[in-house]
C-alpha positions as CSV (number, residue, x, y, z in Angstrom):
1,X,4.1,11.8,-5.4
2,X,1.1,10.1,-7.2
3,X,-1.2,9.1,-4.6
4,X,-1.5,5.4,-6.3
5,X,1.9,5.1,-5.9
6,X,2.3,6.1,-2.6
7,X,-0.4,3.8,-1.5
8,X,0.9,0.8,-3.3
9,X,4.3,1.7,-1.9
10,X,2.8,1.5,1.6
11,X,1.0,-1.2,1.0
12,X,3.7,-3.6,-0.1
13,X,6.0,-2.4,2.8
14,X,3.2,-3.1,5.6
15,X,2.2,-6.2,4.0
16,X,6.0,-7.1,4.2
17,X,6.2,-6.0,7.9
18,X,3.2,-7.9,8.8
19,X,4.6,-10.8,7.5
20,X,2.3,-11.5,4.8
21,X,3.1,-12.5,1.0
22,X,0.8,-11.0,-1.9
23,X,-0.9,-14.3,-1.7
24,X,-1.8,-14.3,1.9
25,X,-2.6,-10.2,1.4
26,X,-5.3,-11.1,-1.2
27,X,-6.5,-14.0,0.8
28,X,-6.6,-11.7,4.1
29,X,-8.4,-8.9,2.0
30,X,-10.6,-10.5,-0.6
31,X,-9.2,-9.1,-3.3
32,X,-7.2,-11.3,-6.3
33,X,-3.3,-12.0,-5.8
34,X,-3.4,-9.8,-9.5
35,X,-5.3,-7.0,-8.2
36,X,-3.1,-6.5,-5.2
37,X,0.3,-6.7,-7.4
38,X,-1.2,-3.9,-9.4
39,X,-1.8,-1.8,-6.4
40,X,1.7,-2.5,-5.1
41,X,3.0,-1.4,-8.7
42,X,0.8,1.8,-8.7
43,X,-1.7,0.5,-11.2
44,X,-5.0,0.5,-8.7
45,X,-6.8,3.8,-8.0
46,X,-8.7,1.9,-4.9
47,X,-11.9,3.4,-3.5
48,X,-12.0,4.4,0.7
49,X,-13.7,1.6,1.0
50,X,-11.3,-0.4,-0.8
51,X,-8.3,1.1,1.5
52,X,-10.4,0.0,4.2
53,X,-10.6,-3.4,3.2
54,X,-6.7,-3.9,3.1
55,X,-6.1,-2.1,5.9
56,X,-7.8,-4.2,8.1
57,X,-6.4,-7.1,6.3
58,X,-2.8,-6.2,7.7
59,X,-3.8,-4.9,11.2
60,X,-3.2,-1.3,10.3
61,X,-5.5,1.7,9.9
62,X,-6.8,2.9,6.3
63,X,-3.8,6.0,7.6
64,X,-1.2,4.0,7.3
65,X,-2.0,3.8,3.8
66,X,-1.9,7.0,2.5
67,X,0.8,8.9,4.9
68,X,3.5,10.4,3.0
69,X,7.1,8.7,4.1
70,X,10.0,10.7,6.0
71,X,11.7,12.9,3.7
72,X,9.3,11.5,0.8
73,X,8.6,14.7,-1.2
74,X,8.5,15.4,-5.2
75,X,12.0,16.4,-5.0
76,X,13.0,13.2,-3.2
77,X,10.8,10.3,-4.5
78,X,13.0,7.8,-3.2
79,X,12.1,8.9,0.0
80,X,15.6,8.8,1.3
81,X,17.4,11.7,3.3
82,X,19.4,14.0,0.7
């Protein structure tokens, strides 16, 4: 999987489980309600330092961000179980 995609995936799905809308996210983070729909939608190659940043925005480590899903692989990119 693209790595953009898998961090925007993650991103949207802790920001969800945190409780937070894109508007809170960007007002947690820093960054522009714009900038963190693109990363959701896999349009933002962010920097460490930038996956820092929203990390510690939801409470999670810059990990979290970048760990591939259960059964996520480039056969499966829905990430569900075959």
């Amino acid at each position: 999987m693209d790595m953009r995609k898998l961090v925007g995936r993650n991103f949207a799905r802790l920001r969800r489980e945190a409780g937070f809308t894109q508007e809170q996210a960007a007002e947690e983070s820093g960054f522009s309600q714009q900038y963190i729909s693109d990363l959701e939608r896999g349009k933002r190659n962010p920097t460490v330092i930038t996956l820092f940043h929203l990390a510690h925005a939801l409470g999670v480590s810059h990990v979290d961000l970048v760990m591939p899903d259960d059964g996520e692989d480039e056969g499966n990119p829905s990430g569900k179980p075959s």
